[in-house]
N, C-alpha and C positions, 0 to 999 in steps of 0.2 A: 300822508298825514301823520302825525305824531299823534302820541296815547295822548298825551293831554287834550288835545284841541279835538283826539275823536272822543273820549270819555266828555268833555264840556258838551260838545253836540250832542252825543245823546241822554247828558242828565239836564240840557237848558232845556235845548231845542226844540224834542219833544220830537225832533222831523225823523224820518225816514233814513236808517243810514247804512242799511243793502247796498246802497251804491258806493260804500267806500270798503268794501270787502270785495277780498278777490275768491270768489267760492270754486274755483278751480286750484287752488293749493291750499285750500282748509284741510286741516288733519286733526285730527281727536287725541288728544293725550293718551299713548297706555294701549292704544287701540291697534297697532301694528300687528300686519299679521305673521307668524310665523308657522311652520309648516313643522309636523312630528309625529312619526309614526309609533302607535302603541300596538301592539298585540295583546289579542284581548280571546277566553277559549271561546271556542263555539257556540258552549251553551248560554255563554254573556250575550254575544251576537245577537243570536236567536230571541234574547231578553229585551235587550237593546231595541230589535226588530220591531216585534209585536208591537211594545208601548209607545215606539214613533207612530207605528202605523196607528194605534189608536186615536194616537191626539194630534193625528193629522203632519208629522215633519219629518223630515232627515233624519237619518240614525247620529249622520252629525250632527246636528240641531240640537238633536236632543242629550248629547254626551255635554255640547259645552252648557247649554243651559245647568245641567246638572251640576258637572267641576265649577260653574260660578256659583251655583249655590251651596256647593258644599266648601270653597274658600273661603264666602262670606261670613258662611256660619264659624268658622275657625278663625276666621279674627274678629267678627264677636266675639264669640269665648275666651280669648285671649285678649279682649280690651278689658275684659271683666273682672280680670286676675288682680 
């Protein structure tokens, strides 16, 4: 199906159009993963450690959560310039 005629289905139609996606090769823009090792001292670790354990996740979890908020914030501040 062609963007036009699926973009027309689903702004006329109004119908159902799951069925024209193939959800077995959907990918997310930007979302690729890649694999990088940091070294980080002990005492981070241990830092790292705790506050997953507190609020329940991964010590990975919780580092990228973190790096996406602290990019965030860095391009806000730099959209602001």
């Amino acid at each position: 199906m062609k963007a036009k005629s699926f973009d027309k289905r689903f702004d006329n139609d109004k119908s159902d159009i799951i069925d024209n996606l193939d959800l077995k090769t959907i990918k997310r823009p930007n979302q690729e993963q890649k694999r990088v090792n940091v070294d980080f001292p002990t005492w981070m670790i241990e830092s790292l450690d705790q506050e997953a354990s507190r609020i329940g996740v991964t010590r990975q979890s919780i580092i990228k959560v973190w790096l996406s908020e602290r990019l965030e914030q860095s391009a806000f501040n730099r959209s602001k310039l």
